[in-house]
N, C-alpha and C positions, 0 to 999 in steps of 0.2 A: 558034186562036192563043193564047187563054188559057190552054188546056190546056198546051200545050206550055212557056209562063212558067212556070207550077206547077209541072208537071214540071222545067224545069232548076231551079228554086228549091229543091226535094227536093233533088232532086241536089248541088245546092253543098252545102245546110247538111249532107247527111250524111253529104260528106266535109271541111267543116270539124270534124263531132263527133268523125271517125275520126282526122284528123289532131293535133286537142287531143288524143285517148283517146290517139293515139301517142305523144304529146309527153311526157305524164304516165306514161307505163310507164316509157318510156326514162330519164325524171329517174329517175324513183323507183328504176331498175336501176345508173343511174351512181351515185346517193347510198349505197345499202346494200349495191352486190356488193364481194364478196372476193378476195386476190388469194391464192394460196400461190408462197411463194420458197423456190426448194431452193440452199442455197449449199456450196462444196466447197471445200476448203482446202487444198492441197497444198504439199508441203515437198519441193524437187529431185525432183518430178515424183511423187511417192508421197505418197498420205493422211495427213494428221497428226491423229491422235486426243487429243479431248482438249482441243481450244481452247474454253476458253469464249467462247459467244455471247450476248450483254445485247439484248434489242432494245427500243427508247423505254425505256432505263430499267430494263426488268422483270426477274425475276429470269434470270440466264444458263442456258442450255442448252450443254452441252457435242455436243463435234464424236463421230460417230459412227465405228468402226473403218475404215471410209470415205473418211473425213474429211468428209461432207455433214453439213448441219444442217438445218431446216425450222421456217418460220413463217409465219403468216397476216397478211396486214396487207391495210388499207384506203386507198388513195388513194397516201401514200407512207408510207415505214418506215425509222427510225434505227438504228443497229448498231452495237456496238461487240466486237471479238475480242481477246482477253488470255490469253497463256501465255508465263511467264516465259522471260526470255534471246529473246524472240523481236518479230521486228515485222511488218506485214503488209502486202500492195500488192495492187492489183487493176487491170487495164486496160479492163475489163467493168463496174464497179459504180462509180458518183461515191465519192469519197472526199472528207469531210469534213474539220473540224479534230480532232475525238474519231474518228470511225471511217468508217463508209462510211452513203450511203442511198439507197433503191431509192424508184421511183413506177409504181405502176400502169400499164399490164401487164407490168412485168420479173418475170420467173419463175425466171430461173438466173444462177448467176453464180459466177463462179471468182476465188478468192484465192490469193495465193502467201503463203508463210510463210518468212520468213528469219531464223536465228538472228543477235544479237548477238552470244551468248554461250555458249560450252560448258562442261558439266563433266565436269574430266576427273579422273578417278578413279586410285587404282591401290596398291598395294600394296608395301612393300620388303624383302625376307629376307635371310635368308644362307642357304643349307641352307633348314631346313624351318621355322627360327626369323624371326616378323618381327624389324625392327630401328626400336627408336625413335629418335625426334630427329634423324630424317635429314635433309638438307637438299635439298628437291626443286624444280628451276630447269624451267619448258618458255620455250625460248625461239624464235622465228622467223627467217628471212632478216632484215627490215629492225630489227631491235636493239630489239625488243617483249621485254621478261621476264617470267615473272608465277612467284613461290616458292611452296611449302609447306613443313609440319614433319610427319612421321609424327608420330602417335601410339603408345600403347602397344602397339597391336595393329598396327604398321607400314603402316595407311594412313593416304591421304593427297586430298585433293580441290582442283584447281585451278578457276578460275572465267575463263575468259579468250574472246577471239572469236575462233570457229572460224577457224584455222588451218593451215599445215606447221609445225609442232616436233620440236625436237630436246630430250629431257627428258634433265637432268642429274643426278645422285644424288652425295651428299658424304656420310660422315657418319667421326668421327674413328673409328681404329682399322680400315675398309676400302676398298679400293680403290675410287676413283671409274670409276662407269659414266654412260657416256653413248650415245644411241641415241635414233632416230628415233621419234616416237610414230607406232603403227600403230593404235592405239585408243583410244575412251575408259576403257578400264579395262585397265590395264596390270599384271602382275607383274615386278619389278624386281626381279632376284639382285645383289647384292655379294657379291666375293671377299674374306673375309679379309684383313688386312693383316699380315704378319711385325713384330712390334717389340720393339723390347729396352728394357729397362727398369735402371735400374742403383740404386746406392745407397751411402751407409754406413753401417754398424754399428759403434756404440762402447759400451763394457764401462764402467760409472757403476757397478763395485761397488768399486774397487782405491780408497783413500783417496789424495788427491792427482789429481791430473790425469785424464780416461778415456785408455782408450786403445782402438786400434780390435780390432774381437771377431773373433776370426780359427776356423773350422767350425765356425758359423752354417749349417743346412740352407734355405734359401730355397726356396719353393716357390709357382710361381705355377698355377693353374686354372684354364683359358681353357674353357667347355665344357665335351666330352668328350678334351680335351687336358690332359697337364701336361709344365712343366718344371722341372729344380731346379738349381740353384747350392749350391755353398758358399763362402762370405764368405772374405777372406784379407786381409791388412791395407789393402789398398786398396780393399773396399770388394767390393762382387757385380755382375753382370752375368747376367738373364736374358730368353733370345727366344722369344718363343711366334707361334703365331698369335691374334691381341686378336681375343675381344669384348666385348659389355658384359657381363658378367656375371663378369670374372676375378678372380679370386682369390689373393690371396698370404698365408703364413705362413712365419715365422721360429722355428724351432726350434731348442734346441742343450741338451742333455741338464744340470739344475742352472739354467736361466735361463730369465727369462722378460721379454716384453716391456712397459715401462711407459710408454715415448712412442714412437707408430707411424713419427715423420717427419714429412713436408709434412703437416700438416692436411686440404689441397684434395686431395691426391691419393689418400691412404688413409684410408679411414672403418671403423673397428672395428666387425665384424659381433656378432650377439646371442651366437655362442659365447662370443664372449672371445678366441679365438684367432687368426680368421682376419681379413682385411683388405679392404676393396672396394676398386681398382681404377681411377681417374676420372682419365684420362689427359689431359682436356679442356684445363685450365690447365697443367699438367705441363712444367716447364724442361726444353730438349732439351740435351744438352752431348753432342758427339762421336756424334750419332745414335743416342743413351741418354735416353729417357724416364727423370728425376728422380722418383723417388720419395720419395728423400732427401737431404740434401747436410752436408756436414761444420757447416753451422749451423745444420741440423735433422736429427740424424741420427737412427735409431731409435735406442733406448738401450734397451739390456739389462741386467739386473744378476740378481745369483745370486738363486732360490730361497731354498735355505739357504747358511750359512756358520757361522765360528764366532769364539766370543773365546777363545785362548789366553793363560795367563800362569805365572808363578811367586809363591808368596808364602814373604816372608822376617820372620823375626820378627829384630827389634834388641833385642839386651839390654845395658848396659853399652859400646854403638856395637860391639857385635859380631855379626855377621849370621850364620843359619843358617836352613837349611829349614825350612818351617814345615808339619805335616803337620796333617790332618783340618781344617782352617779353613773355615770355610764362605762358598762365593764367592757370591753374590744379583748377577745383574742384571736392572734392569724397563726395556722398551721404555715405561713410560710411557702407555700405552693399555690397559693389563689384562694383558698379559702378561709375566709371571715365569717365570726360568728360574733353577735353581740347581744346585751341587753343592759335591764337598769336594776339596781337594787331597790326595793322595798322598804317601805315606812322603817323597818328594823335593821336596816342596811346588808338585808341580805341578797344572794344570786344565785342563782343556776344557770347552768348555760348545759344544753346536749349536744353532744358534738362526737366525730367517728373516732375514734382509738386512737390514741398519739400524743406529739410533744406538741406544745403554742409557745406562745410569745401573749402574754397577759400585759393591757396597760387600762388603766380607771381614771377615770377625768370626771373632775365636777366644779361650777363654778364656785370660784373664791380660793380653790386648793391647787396648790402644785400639782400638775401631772404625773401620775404612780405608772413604773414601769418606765419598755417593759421588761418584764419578767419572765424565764421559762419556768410553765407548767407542765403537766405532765394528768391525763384525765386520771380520773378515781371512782370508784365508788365510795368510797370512804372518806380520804381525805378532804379539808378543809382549808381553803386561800382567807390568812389572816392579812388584808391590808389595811394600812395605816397611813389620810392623807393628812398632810399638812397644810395650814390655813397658810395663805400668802402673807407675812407678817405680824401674827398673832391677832390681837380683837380685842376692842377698850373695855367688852365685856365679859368678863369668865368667864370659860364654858359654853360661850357661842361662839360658832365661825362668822368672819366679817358678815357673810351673806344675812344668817340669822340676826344678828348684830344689828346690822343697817335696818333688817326689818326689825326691828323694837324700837330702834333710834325714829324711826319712820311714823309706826304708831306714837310712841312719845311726842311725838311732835306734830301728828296731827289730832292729839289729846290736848294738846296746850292749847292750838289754835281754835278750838274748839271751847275751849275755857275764857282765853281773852273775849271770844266773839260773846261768848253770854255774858260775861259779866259788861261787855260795852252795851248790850243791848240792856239789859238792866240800868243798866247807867243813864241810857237814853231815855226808858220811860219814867224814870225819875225826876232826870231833868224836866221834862214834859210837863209833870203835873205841878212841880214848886211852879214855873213860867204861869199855867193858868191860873193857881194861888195868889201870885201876887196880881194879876188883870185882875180878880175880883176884888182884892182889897183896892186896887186905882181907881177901880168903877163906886165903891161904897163913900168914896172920901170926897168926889164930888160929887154926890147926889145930898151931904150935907153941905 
């Protein structure tokens, strides 16, 4: 009977020592095992690579070509997934107020990814050229807009949530297009716009009022496009097909241009000659692009031109031509131009477009001037010198005067001389006249 006590007593304690020994695995397996969690992202049923994954904090892990991620955790595990324009839901994993958390033994789990936000890209030409500063609209059914501007290179990047759009293109000078977005990254052609451009041209060389410059070659450079006009008193008219890049110049053979017009619409290129084009603010009248208008018109004035005139000397209030006078005009900034009037006391002088300072000098006369002139084609410089105290002979100046006083008096000297020489050979031969009668008187 004791034996058999003993015996169950073994028995108990050494399955109480087997049940502690179990008791202590199983903690010690619950406290230190690990759990690994595979998670998968998916965006409209396909992998989205690329999400970063933070888990408790630590540094993020990005999603695999997959879209799966992988981490180790103990007991339970926090998470957080971030990739821009994007937000995240799961029906499988608790979702938190920052992100999602798993607790021992979850091993998988599936995320959807849904954008907020897309970007849509795209590009705008004409031909093979992009075009800046275009104006790009994507808009939806229910009256959502969202714009951009190209760039120099003619793109462009909207930022907006995924959506149906219809993207719109503006830009001055061509046809607006409009068409459904069928991607994120779109190329957008505009067609050219036909446009006419008009203007005035007034002639600022004529003293007195301008008046308008009538062929005038105008020439605009759209591209690999030109057109041309010639001016006529009401002014030019020409159509090209516009882009940004056109060009205009005004030429007309003796003139050149000194105010382009509108300020905003023509901007003087580094030649000199030609004009840019900036149709943007530009007044429209009668479906003509202003380039210029009768209150800013271009103004042209000649190259060269010249001062004509006559000069007369007064002697005794008596007027006559006056020849070799010498005529000086100075533009006042370093440049002198001169010459002499002609047998008929006339000048020309050609000289660049502007005002002088006229003075005529010749000897015997008061110095004329000076005077402001102003060139001409036309007009005519009447001057009038006066002799330095009139002349003892009508109608010559001293100078002329003296020369006739001069011949006179070497006409006289010329007169006394012959009639002395006469005189002399007269004398001569009465002397030998009377030696022969001296000689006859003694030889009786």
């Amino acid at each position: 009977m004791v034996s058999k006590v003993r015996l169950y007593s073994t028995a108990l304690a050494l399955m109480c020592i087997m049940i502690m020994t179990m008791g202590i695995v199983d903690q010690s397996d619950a406290v230190g095992s690990t759990t690994t969690f595979v998670g998968t992202v998916l965006e409209d049923g396909s992998p989205l690579e690329g999400v970063a994954v933070s888990v408790n904090g630590e540094v993020s892990i990005p999603t695999k070509d997959d879209g799966t991620f992988e981490f180790e955790y103990t007991g339970t595990a926090n998470f957080t997934l971030s990739m821009r324009n994007y937000v995240f839901q799961s029906s499988d994993i608790t979702k938190t107020e920052s992100g999602f958390s798993v607790t021992s033994p979850q091993t998988t789990g599936t995320i959807l990814a849904f954008k907020t936000a897309e970007n849509y890209s795209g590009t705008v030409v004409s031909g093979t050229s992009p075009i800046h500063n275009a104006d790009v609209t994507y808009a939806d059914s229910d009256g959502n807009s969202y714009t951009a501007e190209t760039g120099s290179d003619g793109k462009y990047t909207i930022v907006c949530p995924p959506s149906e759009y219809t993207v719109t293109v503006r830009c001055n000078g061509y046809e607006t297009n409009s068409t459904a977005v069928t991607s994120t990254d779109m190329t957008i052609t505009l067609a050219p716009k036909i446009v006419s451009i008009g203007g005035i041209i007034m002639d600022y060389s004529a003293n007195g009022d301008p008046v308008p410059l009538v062929g005038v070659n105008v020439k605009v450079l759209s591209g690999s496009s030109s057109s041309t006009d010639i001016s006529g008193s009401d002014g030019f008219s020409v159509s090209f097909t516009y882009s940004q890049s056109a060009t205009i110049t005004f030429s007309l053979n003796g003139y050149k241009v000194t105010v382009p017009g509108l300020s905003h619409v023509l901007t003087k290129q580094a030649d000199g000659l030609t004009y840019r084009i900036d149709l943007t603010d530009a007044e429209v009248v009668d479906d003509l692009y202003m380039v210029s208008t009768s209150d800013s018109p271009v103004v042209m004035i000649k190259n060269m031109s010249k001062i004509t005139g006559i000069v007369k000397g007064s002697v005794n209030n008596t007027e006559y031509a006056l020849s070799n006078a010498t005529i000086r005009i100075d533009s006042g900034n370093g440049n002198v131009y001169e010459t002499k009037t002609d047998e008929t006391g006339k000048f020309t002088i050609r000289c660049p477009f502007g005002e002088y300072q006229l003075t005529s000098e010749c000897s015997g006369f008061l110095v004329y001037g000076p005077v402001s002139v102003h060139t001409s084609e036309t007009d005519i410089q009447n001057i009038v010198m006066e002799a330095y105290g009139g002349s003892f002979i009508p109608g010559l100046d001293n100078a002329h005067s003296m020369m006739v006083l001069a011949i006179g008096v070497l006409i006289l000297i010329l007169a006394f001389a012959t009639v002395c020489y006469i005189s002399s050979k007269k004398g001569i031969g009465n002397i030998k006249a009377d030696n022969d009668l001296d000689d006859d008187t003694d030889d009786e």
